[in-house]
C-alpha positions in Angstrom: 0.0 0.0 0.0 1.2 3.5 -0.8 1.1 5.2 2.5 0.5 8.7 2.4 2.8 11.1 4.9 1.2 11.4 8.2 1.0 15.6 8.9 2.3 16.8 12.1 -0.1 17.4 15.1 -3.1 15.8 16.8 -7.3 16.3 16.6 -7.1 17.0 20.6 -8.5 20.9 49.3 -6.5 22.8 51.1 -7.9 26.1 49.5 -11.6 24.5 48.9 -14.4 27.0 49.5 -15.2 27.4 53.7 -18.9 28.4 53.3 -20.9 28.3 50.6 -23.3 30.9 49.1 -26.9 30.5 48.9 -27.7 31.2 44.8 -25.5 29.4 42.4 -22.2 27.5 43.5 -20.3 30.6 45.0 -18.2 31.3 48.3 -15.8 32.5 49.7 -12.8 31.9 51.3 -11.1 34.4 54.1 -8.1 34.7 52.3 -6.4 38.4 51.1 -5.7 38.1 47.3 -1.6 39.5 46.8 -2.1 40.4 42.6 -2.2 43.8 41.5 -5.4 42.6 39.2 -7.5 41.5 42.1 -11.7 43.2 41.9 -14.7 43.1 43.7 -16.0 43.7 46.7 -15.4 40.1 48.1 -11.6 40.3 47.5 -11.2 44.3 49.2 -13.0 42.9 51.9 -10.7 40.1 52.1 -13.0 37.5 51.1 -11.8 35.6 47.8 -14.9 34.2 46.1 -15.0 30.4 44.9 -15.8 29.8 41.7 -17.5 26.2 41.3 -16.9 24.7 38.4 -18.8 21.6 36.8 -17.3 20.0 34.0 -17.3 16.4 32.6 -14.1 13.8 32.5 -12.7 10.7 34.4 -13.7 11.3 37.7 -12.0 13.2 40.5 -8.2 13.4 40.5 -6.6 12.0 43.4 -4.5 14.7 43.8 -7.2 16.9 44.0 -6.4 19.2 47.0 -2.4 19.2 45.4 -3.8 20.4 42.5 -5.9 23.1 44.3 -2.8 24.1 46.5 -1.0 25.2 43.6 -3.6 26.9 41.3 -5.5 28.8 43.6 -2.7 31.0 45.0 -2.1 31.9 41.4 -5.7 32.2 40.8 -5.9 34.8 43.7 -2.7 36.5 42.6 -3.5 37.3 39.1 -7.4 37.7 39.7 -8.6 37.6 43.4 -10.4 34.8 43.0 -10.5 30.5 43.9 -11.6 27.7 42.2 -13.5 24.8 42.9 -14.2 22.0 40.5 -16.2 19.0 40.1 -14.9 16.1 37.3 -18.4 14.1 36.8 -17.9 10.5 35.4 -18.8 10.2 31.6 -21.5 7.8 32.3 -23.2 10.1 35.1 -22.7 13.2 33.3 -25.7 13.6 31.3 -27.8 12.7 34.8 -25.8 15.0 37.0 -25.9 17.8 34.3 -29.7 17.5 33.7 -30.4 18.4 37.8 -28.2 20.9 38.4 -29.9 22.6 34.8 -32.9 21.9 36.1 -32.9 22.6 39.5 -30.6 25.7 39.1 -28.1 23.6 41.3 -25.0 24.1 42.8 -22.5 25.5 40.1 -21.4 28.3 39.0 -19.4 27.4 35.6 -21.1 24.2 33.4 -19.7 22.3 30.5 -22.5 22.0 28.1 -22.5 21.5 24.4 -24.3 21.9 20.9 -26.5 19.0 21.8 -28.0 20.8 25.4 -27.0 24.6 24.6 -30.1 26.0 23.1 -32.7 24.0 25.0 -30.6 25.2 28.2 -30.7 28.6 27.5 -34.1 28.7 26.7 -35.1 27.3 30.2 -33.3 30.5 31.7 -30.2 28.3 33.2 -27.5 30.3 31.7 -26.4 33.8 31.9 -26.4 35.9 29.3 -22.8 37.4 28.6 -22.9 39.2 25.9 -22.1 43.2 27.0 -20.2 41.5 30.1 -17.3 40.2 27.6 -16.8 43.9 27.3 -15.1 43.6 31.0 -12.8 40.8 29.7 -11.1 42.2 26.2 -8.5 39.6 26.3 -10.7 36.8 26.2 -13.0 38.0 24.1 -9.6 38.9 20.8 -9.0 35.6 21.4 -11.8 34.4 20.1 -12.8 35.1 16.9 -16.0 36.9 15.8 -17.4 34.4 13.8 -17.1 32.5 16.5 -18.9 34.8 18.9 -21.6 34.6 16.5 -22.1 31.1 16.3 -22.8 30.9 20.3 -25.9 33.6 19.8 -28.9 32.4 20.8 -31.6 35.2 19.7 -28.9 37.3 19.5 -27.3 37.2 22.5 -24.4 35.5 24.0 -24.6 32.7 26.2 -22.0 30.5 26.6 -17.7 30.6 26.1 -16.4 28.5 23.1 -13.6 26.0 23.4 -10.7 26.9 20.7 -10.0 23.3 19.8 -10.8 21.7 16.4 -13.8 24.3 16.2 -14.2 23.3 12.7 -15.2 19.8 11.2 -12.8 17.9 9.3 -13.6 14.4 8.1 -10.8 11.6 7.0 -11.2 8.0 6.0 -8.9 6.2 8.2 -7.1 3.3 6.9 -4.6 0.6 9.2 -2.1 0.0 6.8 -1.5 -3.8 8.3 -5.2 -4.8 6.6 -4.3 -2.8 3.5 -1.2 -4.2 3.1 -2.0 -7.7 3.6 -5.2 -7.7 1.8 -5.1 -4.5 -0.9 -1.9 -3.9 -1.5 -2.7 -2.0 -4.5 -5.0 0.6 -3.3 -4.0 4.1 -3.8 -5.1 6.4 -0.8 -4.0 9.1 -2.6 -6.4 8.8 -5.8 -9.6 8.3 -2.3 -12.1 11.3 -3.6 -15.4 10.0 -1.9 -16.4 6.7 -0.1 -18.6 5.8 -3.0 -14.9 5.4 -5.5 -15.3 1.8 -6.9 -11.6 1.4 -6.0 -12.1 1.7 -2.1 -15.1 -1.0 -2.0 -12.8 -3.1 -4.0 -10.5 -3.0 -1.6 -12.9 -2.9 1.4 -14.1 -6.5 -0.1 -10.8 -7.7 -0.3 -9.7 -6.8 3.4 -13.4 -8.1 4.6 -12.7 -11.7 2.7 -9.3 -12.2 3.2 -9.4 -11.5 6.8 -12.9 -13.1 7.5 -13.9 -9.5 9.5 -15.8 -6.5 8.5 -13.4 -4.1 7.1 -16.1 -0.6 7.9 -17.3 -1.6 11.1 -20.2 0.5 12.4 -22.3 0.0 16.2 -25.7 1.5 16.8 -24.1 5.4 16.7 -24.0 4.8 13.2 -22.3 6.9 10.4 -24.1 10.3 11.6 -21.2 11.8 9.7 -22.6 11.2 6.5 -24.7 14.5 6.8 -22.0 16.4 7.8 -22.3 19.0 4.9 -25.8 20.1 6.4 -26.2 22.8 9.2 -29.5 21.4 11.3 -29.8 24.8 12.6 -29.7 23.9 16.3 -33.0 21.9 15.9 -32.1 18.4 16.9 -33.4 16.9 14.4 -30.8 14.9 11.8 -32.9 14.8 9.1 -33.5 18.8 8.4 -31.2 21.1 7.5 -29.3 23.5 5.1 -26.5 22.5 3.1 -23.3 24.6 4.1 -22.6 26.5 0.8 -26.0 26.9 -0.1 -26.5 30.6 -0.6 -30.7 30.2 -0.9 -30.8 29.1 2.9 -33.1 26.2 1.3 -34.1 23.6 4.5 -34.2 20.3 3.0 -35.4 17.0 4.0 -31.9 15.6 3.9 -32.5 11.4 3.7 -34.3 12.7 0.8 -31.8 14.2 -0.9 -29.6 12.8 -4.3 -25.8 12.8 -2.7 -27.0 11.1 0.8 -29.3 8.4 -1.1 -26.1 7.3 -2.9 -24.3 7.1 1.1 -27.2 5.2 2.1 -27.4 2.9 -0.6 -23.3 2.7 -0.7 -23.7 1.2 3.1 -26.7 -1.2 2.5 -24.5 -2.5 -0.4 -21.6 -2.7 2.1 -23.6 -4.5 4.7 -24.8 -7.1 2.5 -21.6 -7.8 1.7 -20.6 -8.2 4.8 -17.8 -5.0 4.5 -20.3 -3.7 7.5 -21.3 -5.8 10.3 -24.1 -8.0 10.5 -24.6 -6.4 14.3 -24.5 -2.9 13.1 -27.6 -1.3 14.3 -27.2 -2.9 18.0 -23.7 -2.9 18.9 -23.4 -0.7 22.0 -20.0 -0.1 21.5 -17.2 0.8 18.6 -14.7 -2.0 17.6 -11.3 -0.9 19.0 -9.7 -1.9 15.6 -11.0 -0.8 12.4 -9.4 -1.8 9.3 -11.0 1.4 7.8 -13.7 3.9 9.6 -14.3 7.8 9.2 -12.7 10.0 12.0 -13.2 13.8 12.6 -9.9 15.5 13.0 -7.1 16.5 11.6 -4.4 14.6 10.0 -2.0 14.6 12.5 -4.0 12.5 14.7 -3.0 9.5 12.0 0.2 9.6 14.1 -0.6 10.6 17.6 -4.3 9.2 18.1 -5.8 6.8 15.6 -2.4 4.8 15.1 -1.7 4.3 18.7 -5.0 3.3 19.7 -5.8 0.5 17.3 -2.2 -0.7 17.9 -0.5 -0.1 13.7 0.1 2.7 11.9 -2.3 4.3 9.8 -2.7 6.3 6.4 -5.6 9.1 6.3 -7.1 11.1 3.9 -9.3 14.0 3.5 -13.1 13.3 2.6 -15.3 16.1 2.1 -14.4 20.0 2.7 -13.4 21.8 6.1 -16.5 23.2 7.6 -17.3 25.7 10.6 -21.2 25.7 11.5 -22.1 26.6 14.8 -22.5 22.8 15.7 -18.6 22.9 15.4 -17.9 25.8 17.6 -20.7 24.3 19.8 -18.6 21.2 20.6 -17.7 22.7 24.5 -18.8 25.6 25.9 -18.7 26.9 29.2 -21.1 28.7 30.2 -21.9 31.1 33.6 -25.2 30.0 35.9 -27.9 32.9 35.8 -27.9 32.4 39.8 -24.2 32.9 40.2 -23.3 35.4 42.7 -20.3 36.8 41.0 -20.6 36.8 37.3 -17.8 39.0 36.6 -15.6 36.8 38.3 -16.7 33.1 37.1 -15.8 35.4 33.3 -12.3 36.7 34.7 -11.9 33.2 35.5 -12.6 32.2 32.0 -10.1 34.7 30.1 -7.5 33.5 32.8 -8.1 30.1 31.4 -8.3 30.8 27.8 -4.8 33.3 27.8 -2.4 32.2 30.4 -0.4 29.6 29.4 0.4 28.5 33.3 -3.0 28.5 34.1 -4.0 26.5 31.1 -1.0 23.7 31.9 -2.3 23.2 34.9 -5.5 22.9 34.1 -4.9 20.6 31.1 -2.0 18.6 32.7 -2.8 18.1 36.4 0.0 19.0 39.6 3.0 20.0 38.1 6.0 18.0 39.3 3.7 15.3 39.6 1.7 14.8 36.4 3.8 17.0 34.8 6.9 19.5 34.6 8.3 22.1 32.0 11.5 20.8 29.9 13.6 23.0 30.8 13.2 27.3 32.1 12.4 28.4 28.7 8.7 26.7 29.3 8.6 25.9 26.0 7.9 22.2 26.5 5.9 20.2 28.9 7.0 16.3 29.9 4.3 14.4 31.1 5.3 12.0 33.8 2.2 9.8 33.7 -1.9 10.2 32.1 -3.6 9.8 35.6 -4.9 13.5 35.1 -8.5 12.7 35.0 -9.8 16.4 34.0 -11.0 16.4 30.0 -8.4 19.2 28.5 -11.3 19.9 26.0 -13.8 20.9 28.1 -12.1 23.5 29.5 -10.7 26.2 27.1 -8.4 27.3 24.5 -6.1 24.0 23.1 -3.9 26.8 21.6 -2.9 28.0 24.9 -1.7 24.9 26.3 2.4 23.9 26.6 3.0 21.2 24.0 4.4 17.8 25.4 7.5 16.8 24.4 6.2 13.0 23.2 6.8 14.4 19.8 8.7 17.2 18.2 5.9 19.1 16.9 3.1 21.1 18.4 0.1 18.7 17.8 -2.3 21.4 17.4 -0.8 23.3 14.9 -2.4 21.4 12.5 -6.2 22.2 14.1 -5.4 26.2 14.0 -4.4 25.9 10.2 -7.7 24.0 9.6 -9.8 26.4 11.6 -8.5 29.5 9.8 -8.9 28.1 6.2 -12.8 26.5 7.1 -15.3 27.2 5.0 -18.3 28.9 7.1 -21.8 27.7 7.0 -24.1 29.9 5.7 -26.4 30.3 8.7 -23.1 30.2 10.9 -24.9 32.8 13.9 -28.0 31.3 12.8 -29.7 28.8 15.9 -33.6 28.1 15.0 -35.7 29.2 17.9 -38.3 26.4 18.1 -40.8 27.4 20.9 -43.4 28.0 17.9 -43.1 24.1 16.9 -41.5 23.2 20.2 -44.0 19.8 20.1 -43.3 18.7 16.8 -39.9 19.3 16.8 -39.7 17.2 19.7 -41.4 14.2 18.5 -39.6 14.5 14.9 -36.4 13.8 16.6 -38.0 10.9 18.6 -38.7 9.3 14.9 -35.6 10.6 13.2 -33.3 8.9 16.8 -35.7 5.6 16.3 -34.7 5.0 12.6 -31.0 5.9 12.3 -29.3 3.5 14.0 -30.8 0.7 10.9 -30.6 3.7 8.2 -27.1 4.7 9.0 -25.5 1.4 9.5 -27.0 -0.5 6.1 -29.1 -2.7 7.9 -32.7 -2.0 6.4 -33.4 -1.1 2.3 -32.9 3.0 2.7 -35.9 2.3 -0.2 -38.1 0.8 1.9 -36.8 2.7 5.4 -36.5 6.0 4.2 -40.7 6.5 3.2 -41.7 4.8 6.1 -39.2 7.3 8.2 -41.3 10.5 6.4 -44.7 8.7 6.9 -44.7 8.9 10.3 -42.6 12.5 10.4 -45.2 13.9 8.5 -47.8 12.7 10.7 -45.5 14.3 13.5 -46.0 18.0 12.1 -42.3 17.8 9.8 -44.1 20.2 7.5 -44.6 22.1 10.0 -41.5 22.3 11.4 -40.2 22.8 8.4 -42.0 25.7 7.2 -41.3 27.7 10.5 -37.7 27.1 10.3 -37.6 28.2 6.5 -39.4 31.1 7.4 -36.7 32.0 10.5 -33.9 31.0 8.0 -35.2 33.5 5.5 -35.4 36.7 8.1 -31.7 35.8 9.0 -30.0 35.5 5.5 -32.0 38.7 4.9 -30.4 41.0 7.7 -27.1 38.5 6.9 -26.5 38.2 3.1 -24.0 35.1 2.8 -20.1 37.1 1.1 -20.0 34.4 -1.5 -22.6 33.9 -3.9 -22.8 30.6 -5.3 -26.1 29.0 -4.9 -24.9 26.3 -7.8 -22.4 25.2 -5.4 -25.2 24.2 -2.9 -25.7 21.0 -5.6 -22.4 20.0 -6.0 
């Protein structure tokens, strides 16, 4: 197999609060902040507030209350303030994060992201920050505008973005072992789109000559085959806009030419046996896939996929770079409406987002334990072990943090290349406000949830599967939906004309 080049970089209590206050998840602690920077009436009074912060990963560190003892100090220093933060298990997130929305429970700061953002903000959970990033120019030029934009919910501001692979990039993955045992011929470099005769060849080959599916799928199915299509912050997968499509047209999109050939391309491939037989039902993803579609960058050939199916790995592009506000949506952080000091949980924020220190330790863990600097000139970090159980992507910039010295490159250089040259949806700012449909939208994503785990694995005739789908979202109020959402679409492209216009392109 010709392997292409694999690109540099990868896709990605000591001084605990002593009381806490009544409305959100602030306190105080009775400590005097040192830093020239330190605000607010809690610090000149010699109470340093406690910013609680809820954010999802592996569970608590273990050195915690290490941890704590060295950021807060700095914390206080720089802003006068303390911080306080609770790692919730991935499988007890969405639970935990559902009562502390809904019960306006004890936080402050809250991980959320596009799938919760919108419904949370219109329940009232989250504050709205849009003049208040006035009081914090350094984190908002860090950001950029469009960016901004893509977080407004009826025009305002909720929630701060993640600077991370904020744009979607899609690659076919291939382990070269199966390629080169079983295709040796294949080209990756002539790959242009999963429906290419040559890679199905090849697919069959690995899937025959190693007695395994060679595009194995479980019951999360191949969502990514929509990609192209804003959903306009509706929920539901099977309406949207296409990306370049300068008419704002919302589309049924099962219906439409490009993903009937994907969905007949993948029933071919599971009657072949190039997909699995238990698609629609397996719970979880095979750890080795002799080919699969990964969101990324190409970098990750190297530092991510390869490693973790145990071979090397040859990658390339499918499909254009894209920034919608589903992408920029992928973390956010966002400030409780009940917290008692807002300006603060936003310093908090910037200092996160824009000083490297700050950032390392939040990423990393204790320094000297989980990590140390290379040498004085900080500009590499060694880690000494992975037992940091805090997710660095839920937290803030990726472009801020120290790169680790387990290869000579900066791993996300790569991601701020693809983020700068992404092509931008044309409703990017655009986020369908459904309370006028808010039934029917609801039980057309029930239907659209209930079919795609069989449509987007192969398993049922997309024939047969896709009209019985729009039977019953029709009977569901789709039209209806669909009309309100074309109407919305059509006021926003009106006040925001898309820059480029190339409504052919929208059929390509």
């Amino acid at each position: 197999m010709k392997k292409l080049k694999k690109v540099l970089a990868l896709g990605m209590a000591g001084a605990m609060a002593l009381s806490m206050a009544a409305c959100g998840g602030t306190g105080t602690s009775g400590s005097t902040a040192t830093g020239d920077t330190a605000s607010g009436s809690a610090a000149a009074s010699g109470d340093i507030p406690t910013i609680k912060w809820v954010m999802v990963g592996n569970g608590m560190p273990s050195n915690y209350d290490a941890w704590l003892a060295q950021v807060n100090p700095y914390l206080e220093e720089k802003i006068g303030v303390h911080v306080d933060v609770e790692v919730v298990g991935w499988g007890d997130w969405d639970t935990r994060r559902n009562v502390l929305v809904n019960t306006a429970g004890d936080y402050d700061i809250l991980f959320t992201n596009l799938n919760t953002y919108t419904n949370d903000v219109a329940t009232g959970a989250f504050l709205d920050i849009t003049d208040l990033l006035e009081s914090t120019p350094d984190l908002k030029s860090s950001i950029p505008d469009d960016y901004w934009d893509a977080m407004r919910v009826n025009g305002q501001i909720y929630g701060v973005p993640a600077m991370k692979d904020s744009s979607i990039t899609q690659y076919l993955v291939m382990a070269d072992d199966a390629f080169d045992e079983y295709a040796p011929d294949y080209d990756p470099t002539t790959f242009t789109d999963l429906t290419d005769p040559e890679l199905t060849e090849a697919l069959q080959a690995i899937t025959d000559g190693s007695g395994t599916a060679a595009f194995p799928l479980s019951s999360s199915a191949a969502t990514y085959l929509t990609y192209q299509y804003d959903t306009l912050g509706a929920g539901i997968i099977g309406m949207g806009v296409k990306y370049n499509d300068t008419t704002g047209t919302v589309v049924s999109i099962f219906e439409q030419p490009e993903i009937t050939e994907y969905l007949e391309l993948l029933r071919s491939w599971y009657n072949s046996g190039i997909i699995n037989s238990d698609a629609a039902t397996a719970a979880e993803d095979q750890s080795y896939k002799a080919a699969s579609i990964a969101q990324g960058w190409s970098g990750a050939a190297e530092t991510t996929w390869g490693p973790n199916m145990g071979t090397t790995v040859s990658v390339a592009q499918w499909g254009p770079t894209i920034i919608s506000n589903d992408s920029v949506r992928g973390s956010i952080s966002c400030i409780s409406n009940n917290c008692q000091y807002p300006e603060k949980a936003l310093q908090l924020l910037e200092i996160v987002n824009t000083d490297t220190y700050v950032r390392d330790l939040f990423y990393y863990g204790v320094q000297g334990e989980n990590w140390d600097y290379t040498d004085d000139t900080k500009q590499w970090v060694h880690k000494n072990n992975a037992d940091w159980s805090m997710a660095g992507y839920t937290q803030g910039s990726f472009f801020t943090v120290t790169p680790d010295d387990t290869y000579d490159f900066n791993q996300y250089d790569e991601v701020e290349q693809l983020n700068a040259a992404a092509e931008p949806s044309v409703l990017l700012g655009f986020s369908m406000d459904i309370e006028p449909v808010r039934d029917q939208v609801q039980n057309c994503i029930t239907i659209c949830e209930k079919y795609k785990s069989e449509l987007l694995t192969g398993t049922r005739e997309p024939s047969e599967l896709v009209p019985q789908m729009m039977s019953e979202l029709e009977g569901a109020g789709f039209a209806d939906v669909m009309a309100e959402a074309q109407s919305q679409v059509d006021a926003f492209l009106a006040e925001n004309p898309p820059e480029t216009a190339s409504a052919e392109t929208a059929a390509e």
